[in-house]
Each structure stands twice: as structure tokens, then as C-alpha cells.
N, C-alpha and C positions, 0 to 999 in steps of 0.2 A: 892459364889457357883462355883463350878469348872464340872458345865455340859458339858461346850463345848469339856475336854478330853475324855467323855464319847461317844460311837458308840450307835446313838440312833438306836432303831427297827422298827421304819416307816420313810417313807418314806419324807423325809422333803422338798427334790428340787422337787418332783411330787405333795406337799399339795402347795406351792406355786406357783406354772405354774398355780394348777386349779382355786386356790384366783384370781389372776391376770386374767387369761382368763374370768372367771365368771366376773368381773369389767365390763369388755368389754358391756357388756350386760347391756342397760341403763346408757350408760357411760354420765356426765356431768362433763364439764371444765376438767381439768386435772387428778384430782382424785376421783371425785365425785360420786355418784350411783344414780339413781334413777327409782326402780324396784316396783312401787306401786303393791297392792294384786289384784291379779288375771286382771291384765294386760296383756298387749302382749309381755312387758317385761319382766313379772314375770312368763307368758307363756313360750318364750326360756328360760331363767334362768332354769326352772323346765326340760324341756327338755334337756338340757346342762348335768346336775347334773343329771338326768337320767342314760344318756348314761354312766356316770361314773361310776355308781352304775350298770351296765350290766358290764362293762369292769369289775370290782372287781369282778363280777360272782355271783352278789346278784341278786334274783328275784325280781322284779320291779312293783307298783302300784301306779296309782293315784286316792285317793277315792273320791267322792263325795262332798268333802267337798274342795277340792282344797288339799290334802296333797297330799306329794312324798314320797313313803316310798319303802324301798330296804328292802329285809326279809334277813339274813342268816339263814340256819338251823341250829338246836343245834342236840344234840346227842337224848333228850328225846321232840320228838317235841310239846307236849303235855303242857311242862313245862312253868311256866308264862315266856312270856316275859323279856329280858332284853333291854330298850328301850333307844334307842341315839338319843336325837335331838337340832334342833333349827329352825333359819327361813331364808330362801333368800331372802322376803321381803324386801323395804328397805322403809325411812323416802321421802318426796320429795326430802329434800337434802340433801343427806344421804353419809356415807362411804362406803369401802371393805369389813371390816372386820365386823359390826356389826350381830350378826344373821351365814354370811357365817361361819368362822372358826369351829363355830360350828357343821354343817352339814357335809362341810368338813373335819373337824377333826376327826369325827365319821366312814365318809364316808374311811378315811384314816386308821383306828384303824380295821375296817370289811377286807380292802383288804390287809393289813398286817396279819391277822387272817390266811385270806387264803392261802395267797403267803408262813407263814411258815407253812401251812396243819395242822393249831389247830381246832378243832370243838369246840365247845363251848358247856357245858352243857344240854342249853337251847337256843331257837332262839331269837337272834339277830336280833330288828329293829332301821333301821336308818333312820329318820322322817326328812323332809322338812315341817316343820305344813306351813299350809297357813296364811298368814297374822296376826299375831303375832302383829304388829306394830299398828296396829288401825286406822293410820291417815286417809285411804282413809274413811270408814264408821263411824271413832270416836268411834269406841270400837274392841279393841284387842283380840287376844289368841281364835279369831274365830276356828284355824283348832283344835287346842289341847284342848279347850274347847267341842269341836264336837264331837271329838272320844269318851269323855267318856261324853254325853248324858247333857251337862250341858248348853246349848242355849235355846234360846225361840225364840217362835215363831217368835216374833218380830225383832231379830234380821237377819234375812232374807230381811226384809222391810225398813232397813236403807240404805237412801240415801248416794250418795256421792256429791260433790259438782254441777254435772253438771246432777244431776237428775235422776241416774242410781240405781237403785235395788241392794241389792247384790247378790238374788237370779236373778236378770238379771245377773250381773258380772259372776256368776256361769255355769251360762248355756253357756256365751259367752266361757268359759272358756272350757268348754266342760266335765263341769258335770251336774248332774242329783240331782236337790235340791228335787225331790218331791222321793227320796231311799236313802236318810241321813240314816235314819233307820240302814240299811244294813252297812254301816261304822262306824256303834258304835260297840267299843271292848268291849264282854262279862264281867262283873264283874270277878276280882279275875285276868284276864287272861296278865295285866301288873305286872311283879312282882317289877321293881324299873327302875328310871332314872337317867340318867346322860347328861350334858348337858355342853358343853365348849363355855365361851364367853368372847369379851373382859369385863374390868372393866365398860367403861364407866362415870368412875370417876378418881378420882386425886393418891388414897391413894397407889397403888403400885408403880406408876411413882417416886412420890415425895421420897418414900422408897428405890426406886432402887433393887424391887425387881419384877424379872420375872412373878411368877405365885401364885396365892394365891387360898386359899380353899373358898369359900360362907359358910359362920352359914349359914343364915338367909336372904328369901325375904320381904323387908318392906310390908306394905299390903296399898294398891293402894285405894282410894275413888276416883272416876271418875262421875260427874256432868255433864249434860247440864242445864241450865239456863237460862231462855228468859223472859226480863224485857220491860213489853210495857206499850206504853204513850201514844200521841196522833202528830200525822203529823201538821203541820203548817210551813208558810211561815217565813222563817231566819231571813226578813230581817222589819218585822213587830209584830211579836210576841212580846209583854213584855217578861222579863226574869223570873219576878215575875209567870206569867199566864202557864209558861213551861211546860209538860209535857215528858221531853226530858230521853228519855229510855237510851241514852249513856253515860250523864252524871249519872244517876245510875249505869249503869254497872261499870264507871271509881271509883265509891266509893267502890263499892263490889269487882272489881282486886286492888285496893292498902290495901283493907282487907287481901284478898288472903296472900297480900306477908307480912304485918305486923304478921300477925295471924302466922306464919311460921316461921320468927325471934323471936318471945316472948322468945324462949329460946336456946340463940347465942351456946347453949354447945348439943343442941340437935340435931339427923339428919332430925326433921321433916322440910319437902320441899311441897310448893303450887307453881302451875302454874297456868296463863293461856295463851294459845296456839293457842286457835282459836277464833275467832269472827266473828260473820255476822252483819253486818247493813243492816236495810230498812227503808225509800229506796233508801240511797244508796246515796243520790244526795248533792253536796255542800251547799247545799241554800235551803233545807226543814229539819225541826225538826228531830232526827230520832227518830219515832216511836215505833218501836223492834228492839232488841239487842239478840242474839241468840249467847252465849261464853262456853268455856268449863272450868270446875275446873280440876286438879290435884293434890289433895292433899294425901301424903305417910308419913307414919312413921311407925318404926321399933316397936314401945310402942303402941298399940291398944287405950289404956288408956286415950292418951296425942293426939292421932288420933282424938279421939271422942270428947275430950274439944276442941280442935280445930274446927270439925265440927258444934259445937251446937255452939260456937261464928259466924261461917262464916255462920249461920242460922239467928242468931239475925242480921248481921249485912246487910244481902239482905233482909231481914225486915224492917231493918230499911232503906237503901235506898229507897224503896218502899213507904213506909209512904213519906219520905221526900220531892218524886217526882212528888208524885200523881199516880203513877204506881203500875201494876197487875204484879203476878211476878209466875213462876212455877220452879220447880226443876228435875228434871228427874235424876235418878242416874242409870248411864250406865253399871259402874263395882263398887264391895266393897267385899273387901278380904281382911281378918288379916294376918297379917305376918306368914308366912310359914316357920318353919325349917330345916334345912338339916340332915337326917339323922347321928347318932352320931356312927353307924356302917360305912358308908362307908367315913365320915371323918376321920376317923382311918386308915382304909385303904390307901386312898389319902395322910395322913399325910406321912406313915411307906414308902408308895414309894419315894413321893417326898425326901425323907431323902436318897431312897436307889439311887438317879440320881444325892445327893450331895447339894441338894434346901433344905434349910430351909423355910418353906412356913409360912406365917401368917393367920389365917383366919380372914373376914372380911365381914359384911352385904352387901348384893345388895339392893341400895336403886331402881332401874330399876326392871319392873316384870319381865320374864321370862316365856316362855312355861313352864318351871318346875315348875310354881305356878299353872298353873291348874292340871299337874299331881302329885301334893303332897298332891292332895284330895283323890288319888286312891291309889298309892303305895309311898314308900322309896325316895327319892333324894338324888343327888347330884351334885353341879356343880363346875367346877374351873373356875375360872376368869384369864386372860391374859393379863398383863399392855395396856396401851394405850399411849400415847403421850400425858403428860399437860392433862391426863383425857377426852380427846376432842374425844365425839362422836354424832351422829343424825347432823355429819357435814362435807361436804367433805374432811376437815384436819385433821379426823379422820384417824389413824396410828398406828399399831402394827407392832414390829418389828418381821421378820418370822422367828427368830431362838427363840424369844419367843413364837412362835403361836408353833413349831414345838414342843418345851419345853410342853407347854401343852397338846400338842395330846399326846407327851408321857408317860406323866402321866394319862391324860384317857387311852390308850392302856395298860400300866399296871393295871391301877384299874380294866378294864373288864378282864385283867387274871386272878386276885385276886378273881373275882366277881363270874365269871364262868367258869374258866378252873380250878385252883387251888384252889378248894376250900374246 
């Protein structure tokens, strides 16, 4: 690809000053991030990215729900929505670029908009969703799930590890969880999105190629799981007489990741990520075991024979240990497609910067999974380094990050100027 002769139309040394600077903010070891949802760090972060979205000359809100959202006007302001977004959240130990590029790239495609004096058809928003990532409450896509009316109750009332509410986090935060209401966007009134991120996997690095289009987000089964026994003393208990909750759990995670190899040609993928032991102590049984599943694939089909094994087989630990056992399913979403109108488009530009682009699944969700229940999608993905991300040697090179925005800032010409 011969982009580099190419004079791109935004701005590329001002999207990476603001990458870098946003770093700053939660900074860990050298390159690291760590801006957990609705923190103090994810408070500056949002204020940061604020003030940037005022400098580009975009009207500026933060609603309820922990989003940052920058408006531009369109010509018909009535018209649905055309919506930019991602997350500045980050993993505890997290990268630069996961989530930001996104925001920033949007936030960079809005102030290129204005700087050449184009109005856009329809109004333009550029979304900071809140906490996307899930790790502090164990279940993600809180803000972009919010907006369009798809939370429960409950989700308000999950803990994070040090006992905290989320509707406490909220309020610390300095919204108002009891006028969510007020922050859900009318039916109809999103007309489509777009979303820039890195890959977070192997397959453009290994290609050597810059940026790639998204088919398709895998659909996510998210579990909590808590397997209890009975407490006794380490170092007196028979082994026989056990009721020990960790070694069930330990059969039900080497399930996890057998159940997930069965078919070495498939992309279905199981984790698990967290555990709780109680109580905790070297030298007593442990009791309960509180862990989470991860299990994604592209195939619903081969999803679901998957989950009815990793049912029988926390059944059968259960049996085996003398242990009660519960399930809680946190998140469950089928694979989402990307629009086959603005992959086209995506396609026609990347051709016109000189990029032959591939498309390719996001096995990672996405804020565009939960707006692909309301309107159109679309997302391009960004190489990464060795696929390496949710890690501080996470790494995108910025004249591919820039490569990207350019192609989102084309496509929202396509989308809503020239249309």
C-alpha cells in the first residue's frame, strides 16, 4: 500500500499528542494505563477528552450514566443521528490505545469536519460510553447498553471488589442514577454507527497489513459461577470426607478451556479471569469459589453445544465434590454483523488511500454490539503489535492509528456529506 505518499485530511501529529497525553492519566510502569470505570481516573480521562471536544467546537455532555458525548450539528437537525464511538476505560492493566483511538479518532474526524467548514447532513455524536470493559463490576457495555434502555435493575447493585455500588460509583462520579430515564435516546433517533479500534488480535500484524474492515462481533456468554462445600481444617480433614469448592472449580476452568479447543480450526474461545476464594486462608478447606466464564464464538450453534457441555460438566463437579452449585449469566449476545452498506463503502475508500483492506471477525465485543440492536454498524479495526492487548505492551503504530481515522473520516463523508 502506498499511503504514506498520500496527504491525509486530519489531523495525525494532534491525534497522537492527545493518545499520549490521555496515557498520562493513570499512567502504570512505562506504558501501561489503568483508568478503571467511573474512577477518579476515568473522571480526568473524561474531563481531558472533554476539553477537546469544546476546542473542536462540539457541544459537550456528560449523561447519567457516566457517557461523554460531544454533539456536532447537522444541516437537518431532526435527522437520526450519525454516532462515533468507543471507551477510555481501561483493563486494570491495560494499554493506550484500547477503547482511546477510538474516541479519539472520531473526536479527530468531528474537528477535521469543522476546520474544512463541512456540515454534515445530520448530527454528529462522538460517544466516550462509560465503562465498556466490565472488569471493575464484572459486566461491560454499561453506558451504551444505557442509552438505548437495555439494563436492569440489578445492574446498578453490582459490587466491585472493595464493596462499592455501582450506583455508589455513579453518584461519586457525579451523576444522578435515580434520572437514567432522561438519558435514554428515543427509538429511531440513532440512525447508524461507527466505531474505530485496535484489533486486539494477531491476524493483521501477522499480514502486515495496516487496517482492516469487522464482518462480524462473536457473541459473548458471560457467567458467574459459585461452587460451595463445607470449611474444615487443612490439616485434619480426610481427602476422602472433602468438600472442597476449589477443587471443583479447578475441574470446571480445565473444562472451560478443553470445551474451547474441541475444534483446533474453530475461533470459539473460553476464559476464566476472575476468582474469589473463601476464606481465603492457607490451612482451611475452601468453602465457595465465586469465578467467572468467558465463553465467545462467531457460530451461535457451536456457542450453544459448547455451553450445554460446560453445564453438564459444573454438574458434574458438583456431584463429584459433594457441592451446591449456581449459575448467573451476566451477559448473552449472538454475533452481530456489520452492515453490508457501509462495508462497501469502507471497502471503496480504503481502495481510494491505496489500502487493500481484508475483512475480518472481532472475536472482543464492542460498544457497537450493543448498538447493533438499534441501528446499522460499522467498525475498522487497527493492527496491533503480536495481537498484544488488555496489556501494557499493548502498541499501535500511529501512522496506522492515523490510517484509520482516515478512513473513518472518509466513510462519514460518504455517510453524511456526499451522499
Amino acid at each position: 500500500m502506498n499511503v504514506k505518499a498520500r496527504k491525509l485530511a486530519i489531523n495525525e501529529e494532534r491525534l497522537q499528542k492527545r493518545i499520549e497525553q490521555l496515557a498520562q492519566i493513570g499512567k502504570i510502569g512505562e506504558t501501561g494505563v489503568c483508568r478503571l470505570a467511573l474512577s477518579a481516573e476515568d473522571r480526568a480521562g473524561v474531563e481531558l477528552v472533554r476539553s477537546w471536544m469544546k476546542e473542536a467546537g462540539l457541544q459537550t455532555r456528560i449523561d447519567d450514566f457516566g457517557n461523554l458525548i460531544g454533539r456536532m450539528e447537522g444541516k437537518d437537525e431532526q435527522a437520526p443521528i450519525l454516532m462515533i464511538g468507543s471507551h477510555i476505560d481501561s483493563q486494570p492493566y491495560g494499554g493506550q490505545y484500547d477503547g482511546v483511538i477510538g474516541v479519539l479518532g472520531g473526536l479527530e474526524v468531528a474537528q477535521t469536519l469543522n476546520e474544512q467548514g463541512i456540515m454534515p447532513a445530520q448530527p454528529i455524536e462522538i460517544v466516550a460510553f462509560c465503562d465498556e470493559e466490565g472488569c471493575r463490576f464484572q459486566k461491560g457495555l454499561f453506558g451504551s447498553k444505557g442509552i438505548l434502555g437495555m439494563l436492569e435493575p440489578a445492574d446498578l447493585e453490582r459490587t466491585d471488589k472493595n464493596g462499592i455500588t455501582r450506583r455508589q460509583a455513579l453518584i461519586d462520579f457525579g451523576c444522578d442514577p435515580d434520572r437514567l430515564e432522561a438519558s435514554i435516546y428515543p427509538k429511531g433517533s440513532i440512525g447508524a454507527y461507527l466505531e474505530l479500534h485496535i484489533e486486539q488480535g494477531p491476524i493483521l500484524d501477522d499480514a502486515r497489513e495496516a487496517i482492516g474492515i469487522v464482518s462480524a462481533i462473536s457473541g459473548p456468554l458471560w457467567w458467574t459461577v459459585e461452587l460451595t462445600g463445607f470449611a474444615g481444617h487443612a490439616g485434619s480433614v480426610p481427602m476422602t470426607m472433602r468438600k472442597d469448592a476449589l477443587v471443583g472449580a479447578a475441574k470446571v476452568i480445565l473444562a472451560v478451556n478443553e470445551l474451547a479447543k474441541l475444534d483446533p480450526q474453530a475461533p470459539t474461545v473460553g476464559t476464566v479471569g476472575h476468582l474469589e476464594v473463601f476464606p481465603d486462608s492457607r490451612n482451611i478447606i475452601p468453602e465457595r469459589v465465586r469465578f467467572s466464564i468467558d465463553l465467545r464464538d462467531i457460530d451461535l450453534k457451536r456457542r450453544d453445544e459448547r455451553e450445554q457441555a460446560l453445564r453438564e460438566a459444573i454438574e458434574r463437579a458438583a456431584i463429584e465434590g459433594g457441592l451446591h452449585y449456581t449459575i448467573t449469566e451476566d451477559t448473552n449476545s449472538e454475533p452481530r454483523y456489520c452492515a453490508d452498506w457501509i462495508k462497501a463503502i469502507m471497502h471503496e475508500e480504503s481502495s481510494k488511500l491505496g489500502a487493500s483492506v481484508r475483512e475480518l471477525m472481532s472475536g472482543p465485543f464492542h460498544d457497537a454490539l450493543a448498538l447493533s440492536y438499534v441501528c446499522d454498524y460499522g467498525m475498522i479495526f487497527v493492527r496491533c503489535k503480536d495481537g498484544i492487548s488488555h496489556n501494557p505492551q499493548e502498541y499501535a503504530a500511529y501512522e496506522d492509528v492515523a490510517l484509520g481515522t482516515e478512513l473513518l473520516y472518509k466513510t462519514v463523508l460518504r455517510m453524511c456529506i456526499n451522499q
